[in-house]
Each structure stands twice: as C-alpha cells, then as structure tokens.
N, C-alpha and C positions, 0 to 999 in steps of 0.2 A: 153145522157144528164141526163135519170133519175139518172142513178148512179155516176153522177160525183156531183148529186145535195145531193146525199147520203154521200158522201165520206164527201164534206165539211162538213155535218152535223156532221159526226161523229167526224170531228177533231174541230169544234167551240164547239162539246158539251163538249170535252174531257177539253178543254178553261174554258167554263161558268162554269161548274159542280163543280170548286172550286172562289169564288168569290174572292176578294187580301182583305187582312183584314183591321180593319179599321186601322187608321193610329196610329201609335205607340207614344208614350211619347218621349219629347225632348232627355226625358235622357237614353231610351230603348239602350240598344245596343245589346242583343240575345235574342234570341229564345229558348226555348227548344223545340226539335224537337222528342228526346227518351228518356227514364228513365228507368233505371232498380236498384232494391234493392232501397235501406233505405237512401235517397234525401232530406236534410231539406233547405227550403230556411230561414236562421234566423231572417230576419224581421217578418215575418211573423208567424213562427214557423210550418209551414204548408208543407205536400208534395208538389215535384215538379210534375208540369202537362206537358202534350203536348201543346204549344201553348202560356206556362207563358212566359209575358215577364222581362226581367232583367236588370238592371240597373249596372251603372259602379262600384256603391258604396256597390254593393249586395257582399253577404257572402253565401257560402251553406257550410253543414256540410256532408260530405260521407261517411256512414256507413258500414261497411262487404263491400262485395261483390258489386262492381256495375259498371254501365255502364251510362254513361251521353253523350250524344249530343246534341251541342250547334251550332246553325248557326248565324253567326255574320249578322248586317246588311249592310254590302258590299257585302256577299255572303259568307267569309270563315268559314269554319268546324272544329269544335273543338271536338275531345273527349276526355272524360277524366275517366279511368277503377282503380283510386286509390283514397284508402279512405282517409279521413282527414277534413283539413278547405280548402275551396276554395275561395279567394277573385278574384269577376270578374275582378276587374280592374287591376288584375294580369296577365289573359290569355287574357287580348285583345291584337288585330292582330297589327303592326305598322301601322302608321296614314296615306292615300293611296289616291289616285284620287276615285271620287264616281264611282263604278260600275255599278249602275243604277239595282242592284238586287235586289230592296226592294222584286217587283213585285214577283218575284222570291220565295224569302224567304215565303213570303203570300202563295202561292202558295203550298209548301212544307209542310208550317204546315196545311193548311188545307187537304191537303194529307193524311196526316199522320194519322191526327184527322180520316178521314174518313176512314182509315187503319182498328183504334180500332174500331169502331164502325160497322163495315163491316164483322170482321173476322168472325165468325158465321155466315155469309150471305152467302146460293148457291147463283148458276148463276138463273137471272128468266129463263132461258131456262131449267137446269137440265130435269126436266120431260121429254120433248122433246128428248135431248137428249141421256138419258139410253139407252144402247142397242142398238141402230140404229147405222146400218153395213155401215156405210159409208169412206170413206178417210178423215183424219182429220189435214186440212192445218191448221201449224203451227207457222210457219214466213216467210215474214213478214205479217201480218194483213194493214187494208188499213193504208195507210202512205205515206207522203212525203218524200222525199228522194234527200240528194246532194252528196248520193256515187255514185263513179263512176263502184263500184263491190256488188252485195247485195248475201247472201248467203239464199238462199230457201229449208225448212226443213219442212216435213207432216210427217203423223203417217200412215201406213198401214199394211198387206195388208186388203183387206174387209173380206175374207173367209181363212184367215191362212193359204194358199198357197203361194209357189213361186210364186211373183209378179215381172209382167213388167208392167211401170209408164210410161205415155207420160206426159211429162212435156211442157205447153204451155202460151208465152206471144201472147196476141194480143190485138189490139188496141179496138177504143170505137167504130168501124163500125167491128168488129169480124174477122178485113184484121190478120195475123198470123205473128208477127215479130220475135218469136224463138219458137221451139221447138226441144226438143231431147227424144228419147225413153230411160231407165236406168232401171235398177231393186234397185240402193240406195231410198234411202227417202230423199237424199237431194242432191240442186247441187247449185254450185254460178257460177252466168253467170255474165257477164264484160259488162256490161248497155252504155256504152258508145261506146263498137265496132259495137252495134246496131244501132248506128246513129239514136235513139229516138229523137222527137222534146219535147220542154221545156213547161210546164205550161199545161201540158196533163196526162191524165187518160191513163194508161197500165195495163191491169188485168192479173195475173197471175192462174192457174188452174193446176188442176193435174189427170188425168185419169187412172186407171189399166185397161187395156189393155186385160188381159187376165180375167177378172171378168161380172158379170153381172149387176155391181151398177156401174156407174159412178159417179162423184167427181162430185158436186151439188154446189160447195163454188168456187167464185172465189175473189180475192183481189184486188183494185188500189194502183197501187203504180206512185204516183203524182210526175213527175220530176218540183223540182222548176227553177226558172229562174236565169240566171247568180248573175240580180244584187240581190236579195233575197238570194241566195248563200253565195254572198259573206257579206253580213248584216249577216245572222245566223253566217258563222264561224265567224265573228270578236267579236260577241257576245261568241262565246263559247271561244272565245280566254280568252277574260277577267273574267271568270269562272274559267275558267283550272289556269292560272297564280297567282291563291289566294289558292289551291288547293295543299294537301301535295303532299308530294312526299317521299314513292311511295302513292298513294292514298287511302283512308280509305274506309269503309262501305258506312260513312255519305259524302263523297267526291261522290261515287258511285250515292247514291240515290239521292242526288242533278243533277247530271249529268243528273238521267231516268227523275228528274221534269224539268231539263230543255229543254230536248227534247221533251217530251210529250206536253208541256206549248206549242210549236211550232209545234207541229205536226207528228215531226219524231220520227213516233212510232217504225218505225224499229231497231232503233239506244236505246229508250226508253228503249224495251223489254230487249236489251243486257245490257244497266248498271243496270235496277232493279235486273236480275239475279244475279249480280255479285255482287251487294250489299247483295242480301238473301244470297250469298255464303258466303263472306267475315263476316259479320255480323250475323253468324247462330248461337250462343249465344244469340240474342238479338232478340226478336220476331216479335218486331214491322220491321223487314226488309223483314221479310219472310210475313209479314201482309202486307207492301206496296205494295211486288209483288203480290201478290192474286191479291188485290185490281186495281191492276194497270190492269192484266187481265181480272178482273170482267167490269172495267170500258172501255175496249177495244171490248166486245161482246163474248168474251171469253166463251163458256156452261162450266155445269161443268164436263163433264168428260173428255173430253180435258184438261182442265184447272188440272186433276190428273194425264194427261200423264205429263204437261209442268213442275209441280209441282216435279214429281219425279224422272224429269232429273235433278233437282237442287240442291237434295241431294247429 
C-alpha cells in the first residue's frame, strides 16, 4: 500500500506541478509555445515570449533565421521557420467541434515555461548519485499504462564485466508474475499474456546476477481499467485528428504533455524524445525533455546516459 500511495503521488504531483493558466481573452486564439531568432509582435513592438497570448487580428514580423510555435486553442500545432509578415488570422486552423484542450494547451505552456527556467537546474539527487555502482533503470519510470506490450530498457553492467540481468515483474505481495534471465539491457514482455488484473501496482526490477550490487530501484507500472482506457484513447483520438501529418516537434511535445497530464509516463518519455530529436535545432525541445526527466525523479547522471541516446 505504501507504494501504491507513492506512485499516486507522483503522478498528481506530475498534474498539480503545472497549474492551467488563467483564463485567456475572448479574442486569444494561440499560444506561443517556442521562439527562436528575431520575433516582433507589431502591436506591441516587443519580443515574442513563451506563454504571450495572440489574437486573431495580431501581426508578427520574422526576421533571419527562425523558428516559431504556436498552439492553437482547440489543440492544433502551428510552426512556422520563414521570415516575413505573419497575419494570425491567416494561419488559423478551420472552424471545428471544441476539443476540450484548453486544459491542455495551459498545461503545455506552463511546461515549457518551466523548461526555460529549469535548464541550468541538476537533479536534487545529483550528489547522491555521482559514481554509485549501481543498475540504472531506465523505462519505464512509475506510470500507468493501456499498452498491451511495454518495452523495458536499464543501463548496466555495475563492474564493466560481461553481465547476466534477471529481469523481474511482481506484484504488490512480492508473489513473481514474470521473469527471464538475458545478458541485453533491454526486453519488452506482452503485458496482457500475463493475465495482470486492472487498477493494480506491478513493479518491475532488474538484478545482475553475476555482480555483488544488486538493483535497489524498482518501478509501478499501474494497469488502468477498461472504462478509463477507453476515455484516454478517445481523448488522444481528438489530439491526433488536429495533428499534422506526418507530425512535427510541437505535434511531438504536445503528445509527451498529454500523456504526462494523465499519467502515462511511459508513452510520455517516448514523444518527449522524439520531439528533442525532431526539434534539435530548437532548444527549448531538448529543454522540455531534461525537464520532463528532472520532473519524473530522474538523478542526474542517468538523466546523461538518457540524454545521450538522444543525440
């Protein structure tokens, strides 16, 4: 129970940690979410920020080089990497049923926000963590989950030796519902030939076998229930369906806040990466993923292995 009382905590705090901002002007229709290069908004005459919002009747001017993304308030993702005039009520999306992604969108920029202000920030663990020989499980982190297959990935070995890994789920009385011995760092098991029950704590762990350190970390991964299942996908339905095709950075990083905003860190961690990949021109993508790991429990020298599979 203590750790299932742990687990929730960590996915309400991941929740609370961005509050939804306040409530926007009639005439608001985006966000700015990133900026890069020489941004003027012309009413103003002033740079654009993380967080401004924009009006239908708004004007920017794009200077050299840049990079602009915009989240509309239905949800959709605008970028724009060419300089000029930009009149907003040029790139607005067609007129559409409400999405219900204001929340969403709040979300996102207060992300972001917390992105810039973060990047310079280790993990408070760092200290801690320098130098201790340990295994260093790397996804998933605790997270709920409606896949029916999850891929499980750690950094080893402890003593730079040929290592053999027992890889073990068990449940929240320590009863063993899979394990296999491997010498990879990684393996994905099919969650569902398990015949796991619904609305339960499964921890996952990982042991070297042939070492003297045993693996110290283990993770819940929370199977939700049918009808909660099926409420998230019809929610990501109407995300995806506003969403380019094929899809961008800021299509990406939308995706990691809308999993994350629900819990499914797992699913999270994979589009923040793909956004820091897609988007590695643009800082603030490789700033959301840090941040997205810092806010996850993530120390920091893991946090330099997860980092520099991403380059």
């Amino acid at each position: 129970m203590k750790r299932i009382r742990i687990f929730f905590a960590v996915v309400l705090g991941s929740v609370l940690t961005f509050p939804v901002l306040a409530s926007a002007q009639p005439d608001e229709v985006f966000k700015v979410i990133a900026c890069k290069g020489k941004i003027t908004l012309e009413r103003t005459k002033k740079p654009l920020s993380v967080g401004l919002g924009l009006n239908s009747a708004d004007q920017l001017r794009l200077e050299g080089p840049v990079y602009l993304g915009l989240v509309h308030k239905s949800g959709k993702a605008v970028e724009i990497r060419n300089q000029g005039i930009v009149n907003v009520k040029d790139i607005l999306p067609p007129p559409g049923k409400a999405s219900g992604m204001d929340k969403l969108v709040g979300f996102v920029v207060n992300a972001v926000k917390g992105a810039e202000e973060g990047k310079n920030i280790k993990s408070a663990s760092v200290e801690m963590s320098i130098n201790v020989n340990k295994i260093r499980l790397i996804s998933p982190r605790t997270t709920k989950t409606i896949d029916d297959e999850m891929t499980f990935t750690w950094h080893g070995s402890v003593d730079g030796k040929p290592a053999t890994y027992l890889f073990t789920i068990t449940d929240a009385n320590q009863n063993v519902r899979y394990k296999k011995e491997l010498t990879e760092t990684q393996i994905t098991v099919n969650l569902k030939a398990l015949n796991l029950e619904k609305d339960r704590c499964y921890y996952w762990s990982v042991t070297q076998t042939n070492a003297q350190v045993p693996s110290i970390e283990s993770y819940c991964l929370f199977l939700v229930n049918d009808a909660e299942a099926t409420s998230l996908n019809n929610q990501l339905q109407l995300l995806r369906q506003d969403q380019n095709v094929p899809p961008t950075a800021l299509d990406k990083l939308m995706l990691g806040a809308f999993y994350e905003q629900n819990g499914l860190t797992y699913r999270a961690m994979s589009a923040y990466k793909e956004a820091a990949a897609m988007g590695s021109d643009v800082e603030i993508f490789t700033d959301s993923y840090r941040e997205f790991l810092r806010r996850t429990g993530v120390d920091y020298e893991t946090m330099k292995l997860i980092l520099k599979d991403t380059k």
